[in-house]
NUTORKE-220594 format. One record per residue (C-alpha): residue in three letters; y negated, z negated, x negated. Coordinates in pm, whole numbers, plus 50000, padded with zeros to 5 digits. Layout:
N
res;north;up;east
ala;Y;Z;X;
...
***
This chain:
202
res;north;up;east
unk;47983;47486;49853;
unk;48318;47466;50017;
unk;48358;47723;50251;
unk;48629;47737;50535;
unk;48800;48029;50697;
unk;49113;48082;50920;
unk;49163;48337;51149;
unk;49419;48333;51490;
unk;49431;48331;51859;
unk;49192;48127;52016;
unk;49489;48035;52301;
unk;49731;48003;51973;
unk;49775;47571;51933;
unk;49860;47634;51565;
unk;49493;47780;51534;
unk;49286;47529;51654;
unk;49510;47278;51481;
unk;49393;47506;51171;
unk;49039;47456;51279;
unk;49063;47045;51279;
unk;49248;47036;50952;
unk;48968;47222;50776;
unk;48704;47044;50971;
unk;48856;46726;50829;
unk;48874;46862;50485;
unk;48454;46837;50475;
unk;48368;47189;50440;
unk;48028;47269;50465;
unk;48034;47632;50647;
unk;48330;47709;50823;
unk;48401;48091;50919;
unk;48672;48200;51242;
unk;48821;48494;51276;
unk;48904;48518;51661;
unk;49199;48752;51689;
unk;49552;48805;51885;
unk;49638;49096;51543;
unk;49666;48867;51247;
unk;49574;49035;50921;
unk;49295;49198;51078;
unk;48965;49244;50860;
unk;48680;49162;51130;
unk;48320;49030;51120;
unk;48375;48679;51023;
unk;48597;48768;50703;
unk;48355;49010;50579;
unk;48052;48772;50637;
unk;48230;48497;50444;
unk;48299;48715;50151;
unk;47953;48852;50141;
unk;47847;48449;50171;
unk;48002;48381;49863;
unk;47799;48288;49562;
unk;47983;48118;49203;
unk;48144;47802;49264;
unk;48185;47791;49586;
unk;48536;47727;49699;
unk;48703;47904;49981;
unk;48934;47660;50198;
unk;49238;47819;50419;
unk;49494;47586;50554;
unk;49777;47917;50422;
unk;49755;48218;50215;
unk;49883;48323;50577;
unk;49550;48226;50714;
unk;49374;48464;50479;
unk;49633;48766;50554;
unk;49960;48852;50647;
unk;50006;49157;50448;
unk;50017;49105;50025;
unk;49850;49397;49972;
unk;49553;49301;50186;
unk;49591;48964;50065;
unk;49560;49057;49658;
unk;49265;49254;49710;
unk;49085;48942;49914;
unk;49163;48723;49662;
unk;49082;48947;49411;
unk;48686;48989;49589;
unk;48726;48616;49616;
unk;48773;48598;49214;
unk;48548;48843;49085;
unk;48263;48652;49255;
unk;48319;48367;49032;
unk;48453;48195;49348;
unk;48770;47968;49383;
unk;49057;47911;49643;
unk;49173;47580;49783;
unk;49503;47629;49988;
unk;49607;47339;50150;
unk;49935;47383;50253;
unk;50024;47492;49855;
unk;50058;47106;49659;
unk;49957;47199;49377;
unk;49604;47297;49498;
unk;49564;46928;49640;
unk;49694;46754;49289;
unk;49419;46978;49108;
unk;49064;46916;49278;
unk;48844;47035;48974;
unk;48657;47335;48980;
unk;48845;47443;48634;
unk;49224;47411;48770;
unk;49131;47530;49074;
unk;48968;47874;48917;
unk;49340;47883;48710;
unk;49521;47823;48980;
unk;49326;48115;49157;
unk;49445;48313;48907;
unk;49781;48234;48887;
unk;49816;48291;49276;
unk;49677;48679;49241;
unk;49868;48711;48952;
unk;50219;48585;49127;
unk;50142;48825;49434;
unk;50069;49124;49205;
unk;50410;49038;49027;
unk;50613;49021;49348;
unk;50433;49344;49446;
unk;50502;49514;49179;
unk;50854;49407;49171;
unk;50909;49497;49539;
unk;50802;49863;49494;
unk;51042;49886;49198;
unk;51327;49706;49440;
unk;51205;49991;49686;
unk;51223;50245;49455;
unk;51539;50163;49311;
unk;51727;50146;49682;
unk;51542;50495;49720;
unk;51769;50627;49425;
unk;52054;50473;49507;
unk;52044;50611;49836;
unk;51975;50984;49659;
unk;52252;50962;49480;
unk;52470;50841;49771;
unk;52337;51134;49944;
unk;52431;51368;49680;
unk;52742;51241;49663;
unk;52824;51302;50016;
unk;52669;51666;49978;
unk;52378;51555;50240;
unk;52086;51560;50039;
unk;51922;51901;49915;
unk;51626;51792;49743;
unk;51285;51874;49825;
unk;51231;52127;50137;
unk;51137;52488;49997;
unk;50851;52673;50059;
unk;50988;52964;50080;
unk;51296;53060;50178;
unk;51535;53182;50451;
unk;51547;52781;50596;
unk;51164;52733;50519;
unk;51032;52547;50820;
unk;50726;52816;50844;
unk;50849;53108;51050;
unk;50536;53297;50811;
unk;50683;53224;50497;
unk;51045;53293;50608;
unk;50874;53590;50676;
unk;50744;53618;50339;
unk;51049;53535;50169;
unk;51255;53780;50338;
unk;51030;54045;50222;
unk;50985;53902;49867;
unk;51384;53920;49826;
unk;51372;54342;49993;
unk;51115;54421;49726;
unk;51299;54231;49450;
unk;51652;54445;49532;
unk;51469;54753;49582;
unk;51559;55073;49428;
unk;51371;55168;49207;
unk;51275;54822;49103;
unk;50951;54669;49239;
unk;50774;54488;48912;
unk;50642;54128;49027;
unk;50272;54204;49000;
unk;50344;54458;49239;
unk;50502;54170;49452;
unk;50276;53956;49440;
unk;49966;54240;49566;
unk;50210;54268;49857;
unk;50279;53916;49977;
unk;50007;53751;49843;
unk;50212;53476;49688;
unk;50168;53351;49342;
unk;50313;53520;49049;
unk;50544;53166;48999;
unk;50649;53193;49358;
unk;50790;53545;49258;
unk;51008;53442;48966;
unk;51131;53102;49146;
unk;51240;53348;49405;
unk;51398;53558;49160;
unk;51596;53310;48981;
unk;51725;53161;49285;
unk;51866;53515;49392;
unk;52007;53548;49008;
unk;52206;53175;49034;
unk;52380;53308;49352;
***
């Protein structure tokens, strides 16, 4: 069965030209999506996935028309593929030169596979500009690492509190063991000696 969904404004021309071009295409159900927020998961999109038996072929006029975000749109795909289902993307050529069930289930895959890829790749572009922008920070003396817990800039006014206390009973005279410390503060014992070693680096 070849099944059609689209989803878009209902005042938006591009949509119901969307809505004629799939109509035109022969499909035999045909699902809208009625919303001004593309990307949105509503009624129709979930009844059309649940519709979806082996074989059948989903037609969108754009990957666009399916979702806007990648993540969304690899894990549609991905429900669409694990039903045994296909897609047929008409605004992609390659979909329209390959008509047969077969190429179109390889093609499927080789879409999800392509947005997993750029996904991927994206997160390691993201996490790459992260670093970079660490160690430019560093550089410049601006960046301190991760907040501390506790400490005497700790954002809780408590455990300022607690740290102030933890450093008294540390420097006391005579010496205050860390078991000791810890039946005081109630921190944990690790809390204690990270506290300690600080005060010994300075």
């Amino acid at each position: 069965m070849r099944i059609g969904f689209t989803q878009g404004d209902p005042a938006d021309c591009d949509f119901r030209q969307q809505i004629v071009t799939l109509t035109a295409t022969g499909v035999d159900r045909l699902f809208l999506e009625e919303t001004a927020v593309p990307g949105t998961i509503g009624n129709q999109l979930h009844e059309m996935l649940d519709s979806l038996q082996a074989d059948d072929v989903v037609v969108i006029p754009s990957l666009a028309a399916l979702s806007a975000s990648n993540t969304q749109l690899i894990e549609l795909i991905d429900q669409i593929y694990q039903k045994n289902a296909v897609l047929d993307v008409l605004d992609l050529r390659t979909f329209q030169q390959n008509t047969t069930l077969k190429m179109q289930r390889i093609l499927t895959a080789t879409v999800l596979e392509s947005l997993r890829y750029a996904q991927k790749m994206e997160r390691k572009r993201r996490r790459e500009q992260q670093r970079k922008g660490i160690i430019s920070a560093q550089a410049a003396g601006r960046y301190r690492g991760k907040q501390l817990e506790y400490s005497d800039t700790a954002p809780d006014p408590k455990k300022r509190e607690i740290y102030h206390q933890i450093v008294s009973l540390l420097q006391a005279t005579p010496r205050v063991g860390v078991s000791e410390i810890m039946h005081r503060t109630g921190v944990a014992r690790q809390t204690v000696y990270n506290i300690k070693h600080r005060l010994e680096k300075k």
